[in-house]
C-alpha positions in Angstrom: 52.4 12.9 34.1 54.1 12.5 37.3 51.7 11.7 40.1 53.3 10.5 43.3 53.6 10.7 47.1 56.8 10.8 49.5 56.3 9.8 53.2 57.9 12.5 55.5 56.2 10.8 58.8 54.7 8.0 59.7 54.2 8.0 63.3 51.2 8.9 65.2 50.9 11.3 68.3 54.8 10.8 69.4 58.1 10.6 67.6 59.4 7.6 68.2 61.8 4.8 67.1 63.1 7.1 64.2 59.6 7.8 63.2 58.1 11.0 62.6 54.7 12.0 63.0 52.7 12.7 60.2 53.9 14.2 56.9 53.4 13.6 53.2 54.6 15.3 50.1 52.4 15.0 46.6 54.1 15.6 43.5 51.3 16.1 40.5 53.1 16.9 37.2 55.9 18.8 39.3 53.7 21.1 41.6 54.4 19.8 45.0 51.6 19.9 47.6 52.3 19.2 51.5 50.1 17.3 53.0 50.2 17.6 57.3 53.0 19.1 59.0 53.7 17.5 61.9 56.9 18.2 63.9 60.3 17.2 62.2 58.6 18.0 58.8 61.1 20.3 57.9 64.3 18.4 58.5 62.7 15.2 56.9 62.2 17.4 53.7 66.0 18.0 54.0 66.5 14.5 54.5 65.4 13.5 51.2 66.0 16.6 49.0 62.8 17.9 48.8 62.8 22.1 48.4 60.4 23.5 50.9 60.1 26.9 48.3 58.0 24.8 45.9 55.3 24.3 47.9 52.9 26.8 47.4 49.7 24.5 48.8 49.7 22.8 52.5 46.3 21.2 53.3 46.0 19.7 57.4 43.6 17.5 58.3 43.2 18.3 61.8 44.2 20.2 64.8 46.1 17.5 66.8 49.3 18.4 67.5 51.1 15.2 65.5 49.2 16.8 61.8 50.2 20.1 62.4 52.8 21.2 65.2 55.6 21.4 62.3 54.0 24.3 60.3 54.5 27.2 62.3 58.5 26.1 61.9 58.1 25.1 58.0 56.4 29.3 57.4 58.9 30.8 59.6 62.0 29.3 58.1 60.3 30.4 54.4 59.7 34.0 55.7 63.7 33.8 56.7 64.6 32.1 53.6 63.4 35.2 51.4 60.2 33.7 50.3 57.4 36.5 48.7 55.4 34.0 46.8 52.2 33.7 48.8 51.4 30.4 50.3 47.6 28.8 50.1 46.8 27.0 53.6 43.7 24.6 53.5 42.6 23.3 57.2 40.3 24.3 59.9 39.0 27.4 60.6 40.8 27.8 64.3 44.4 26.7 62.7 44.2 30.8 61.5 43.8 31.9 64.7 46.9 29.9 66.1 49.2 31.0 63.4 47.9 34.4 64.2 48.8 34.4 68.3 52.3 32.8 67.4 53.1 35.2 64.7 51.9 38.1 66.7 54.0 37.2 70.2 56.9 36.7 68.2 56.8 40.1 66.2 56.7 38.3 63.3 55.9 39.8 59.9 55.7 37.4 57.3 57.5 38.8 54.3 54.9 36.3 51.5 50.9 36.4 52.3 49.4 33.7 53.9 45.6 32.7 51.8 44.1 30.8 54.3 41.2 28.5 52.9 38.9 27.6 55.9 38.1 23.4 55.3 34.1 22.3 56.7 34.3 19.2 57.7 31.0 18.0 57.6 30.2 17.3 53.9 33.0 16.8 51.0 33.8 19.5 49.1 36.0 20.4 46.3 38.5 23.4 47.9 41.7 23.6 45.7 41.5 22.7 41.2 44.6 24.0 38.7 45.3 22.3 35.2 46.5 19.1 36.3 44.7 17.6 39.7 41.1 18.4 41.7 41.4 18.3 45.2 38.4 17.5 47.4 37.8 17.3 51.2 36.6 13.5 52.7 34.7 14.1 56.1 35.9 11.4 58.5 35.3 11.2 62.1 38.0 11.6 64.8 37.6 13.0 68.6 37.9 16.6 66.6 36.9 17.8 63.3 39.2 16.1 60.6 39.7 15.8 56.9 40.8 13.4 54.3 41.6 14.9 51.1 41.1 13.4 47.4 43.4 14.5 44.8 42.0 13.6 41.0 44.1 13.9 38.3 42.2 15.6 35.3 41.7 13.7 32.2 44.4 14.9 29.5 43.9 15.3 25.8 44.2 12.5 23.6 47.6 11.6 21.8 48.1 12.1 18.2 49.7 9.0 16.1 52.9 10.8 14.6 52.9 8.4 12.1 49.3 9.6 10.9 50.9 13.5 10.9 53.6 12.6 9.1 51.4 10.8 6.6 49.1 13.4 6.2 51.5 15.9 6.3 49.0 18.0 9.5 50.3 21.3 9.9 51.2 22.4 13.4 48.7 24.5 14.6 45.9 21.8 13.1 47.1 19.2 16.1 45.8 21.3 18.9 42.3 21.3 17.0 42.3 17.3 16.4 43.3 16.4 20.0 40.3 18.6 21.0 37.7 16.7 18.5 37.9 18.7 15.9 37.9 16.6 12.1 40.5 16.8 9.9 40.0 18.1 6.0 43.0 16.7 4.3 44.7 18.4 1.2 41.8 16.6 -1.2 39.3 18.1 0.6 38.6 14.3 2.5 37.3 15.0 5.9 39.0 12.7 8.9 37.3 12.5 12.0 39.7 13.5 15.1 39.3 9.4 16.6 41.3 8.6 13.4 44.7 10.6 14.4 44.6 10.1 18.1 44.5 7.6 21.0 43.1 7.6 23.8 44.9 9.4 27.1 45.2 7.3 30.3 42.6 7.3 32.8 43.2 9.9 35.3 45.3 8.8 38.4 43.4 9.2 42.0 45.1 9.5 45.0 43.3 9.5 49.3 44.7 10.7 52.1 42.5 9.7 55.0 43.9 10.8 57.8 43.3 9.9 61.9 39.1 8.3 61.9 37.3 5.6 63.9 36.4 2.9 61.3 32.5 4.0 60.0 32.5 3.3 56.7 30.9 6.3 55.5 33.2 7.6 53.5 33.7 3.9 51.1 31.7 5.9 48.1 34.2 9.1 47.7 37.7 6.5 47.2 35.5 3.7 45.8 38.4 2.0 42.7 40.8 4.9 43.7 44.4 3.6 42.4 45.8 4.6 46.0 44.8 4.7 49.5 46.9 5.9 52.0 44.6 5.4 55.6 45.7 5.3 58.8 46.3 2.1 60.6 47.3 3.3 64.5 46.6 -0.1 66.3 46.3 -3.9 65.4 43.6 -5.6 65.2 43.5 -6.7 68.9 43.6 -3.3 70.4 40.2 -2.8 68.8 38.8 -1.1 71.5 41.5 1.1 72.3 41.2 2.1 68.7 37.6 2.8 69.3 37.9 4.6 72.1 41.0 6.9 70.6 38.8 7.0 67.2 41.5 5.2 65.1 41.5 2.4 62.4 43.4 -1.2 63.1 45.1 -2.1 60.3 43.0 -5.1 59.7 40.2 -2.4 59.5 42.3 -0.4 57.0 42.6 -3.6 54.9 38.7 -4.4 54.7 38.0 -0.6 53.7 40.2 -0.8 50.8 38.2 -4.2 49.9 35.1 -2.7 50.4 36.2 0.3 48.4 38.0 -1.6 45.5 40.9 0.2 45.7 44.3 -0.8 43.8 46.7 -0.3 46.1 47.0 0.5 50.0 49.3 2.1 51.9 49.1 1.9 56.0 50.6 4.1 58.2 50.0 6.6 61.7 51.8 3.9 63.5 51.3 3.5 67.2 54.5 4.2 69.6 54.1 0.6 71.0 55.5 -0.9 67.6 58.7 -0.7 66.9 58.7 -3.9 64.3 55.6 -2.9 61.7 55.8 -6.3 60.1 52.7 -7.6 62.1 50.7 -4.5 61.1 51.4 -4.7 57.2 50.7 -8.4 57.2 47.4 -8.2 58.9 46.5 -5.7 56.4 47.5 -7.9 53.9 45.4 -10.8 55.2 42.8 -8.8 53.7 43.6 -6.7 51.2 47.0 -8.6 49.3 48.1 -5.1 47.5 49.2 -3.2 50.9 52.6 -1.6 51.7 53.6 0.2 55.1 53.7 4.3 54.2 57.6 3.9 55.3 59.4 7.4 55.7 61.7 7.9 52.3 59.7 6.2 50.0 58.0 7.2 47.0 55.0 5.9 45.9 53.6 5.9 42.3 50.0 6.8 41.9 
């Protein structure tokens, strides 16, 4: 199953140095989920060939302007594009109301429906769940109410051995039955449990988006052994109290949360205007946690 992120925008509050601010597209098994909008969003999907009608789910952490200034451009061009399919919109309560006063000065009808979940940010919750992936809220703490979000893949059936099938010559519609548990009675009445015609599927992938926080800690149990952590990493290490006072992460911070969290793999990114070479950044990170990559606009990252 394909499970994998895109980075549309890496940059915090401004654009700068031909960064973006923030922007990420997930692609679980083909459904594509949009995760902040900030300003650029759309021209960045152009960029890199990524068709803004199949999204059908946008989730923003928070109402600074970097996480969410783009959306309001991203709807309108869908409305003018001929889009009917309604659009699911995960993020705080108030973001309603601001869609609502731009929409309504501008005259604008929408021509597709806007479901607008409302997103708490005081407790994790689960908010969005389909076939393939759960999504759930992580409460972190910035100078306004923000969100992370957790996407879990769900565990698949198991795998039948075609070799077995063939051998045992399993009818069609009998394979649906054994991947779900179900034993096998052969054509001399020998019963088979399911274990012996099937392996195992993979563990489910896990993916965290935590998005602009002051380094607490409190949120370690809900991406503890993720496979990938994307976290926000606005200052180095040395600007630690400028990242207190702005409520942001260092990126040697970021680095000792994935440790702490026995995560897989790291990503860094929400990069402050005052770097323009990122090197330093990933390889404090990396003085900590070894498995850590800078969230890099253009790339794709496997879950």
């Amino acid at each position: 199953m394909k499970f994998e992120v895109t980075i549309l925008g890496s940059s915090s509050a401004t654009p700068i140095f031909n960064r973006n601010p923030t922007s990420q597209l997930l692609n679980v098994n083909e459904k594509f989920f949009l995760i902040d909008c900030g300003e650029g969003t759309q021209q960045q999907m152009l960029r890199y060939g990524i068709k803004a009608q199949r999204i059908d789910d946008i989730f923003i952490s928070h109402l600074h302007g970097d996480h969410y200034l783009g959306l309001i451009g991203l709807l309108s061009s869908l409305h003018l594009n001929g889009r009917t399919k309604e659009m699911n919109l995960y993020g705080p309560e108030a973001l309603q109301d601001i869609l609502k006063v731009n929409f309504d000065h501008s005259q604008t009808q929408l021509r597709y429906p806007i479901i607008f979940h409302a997103v708490a940010p005081e407790k994790s919750c689960k908010i969005f769940e389909n076939y393939d992936v759960i999504v759930e809220t992580i409460p972190l703490e910035h100078r306004i109410p923000c969100t992370g979000f957790k996407f879990t893949g769900k565990k698949r059936l198991p795998k039948v051995i075609i070799e077995k099938v063939q051998e045992y010559e399993i009818p069609l519609e009998q394979i649906t039955r054994i991947k779900k548990g179900f034993a096998f009675v052969d054509k001399n009445g020998n019963v088979h449990p399911a274990t012996e015609f099937t392996i195992e599927p993979e563990k489910p992938k896990v993916y965290a988006y935590c998005s602009d926080t002051v380094c607490n800690w409190k949120y370690i149990d809900l991406i503890e052994e993720i496979d990938l952590l994307y976290h926000e990493s606005t200052f180095m290490h040395d600007m630690l109290e400028r990242a207190i006072e702005t409520y942001h992460t260092t990126a040697w911070q970021a680095g000792e949360i994935a440790s702490k969290a026995n995560v897989k793999r790291l990503l860094v990114g929400h990069f402050s205007a005052r770097y323009r070479d990122l090197e330093p950044l990933l390889l404090e990170a990396q003085s900590i946690f070894p498995n850590t990559s800078l969230a890099l606009e253009g790339c794709t990252f496997q879950v």
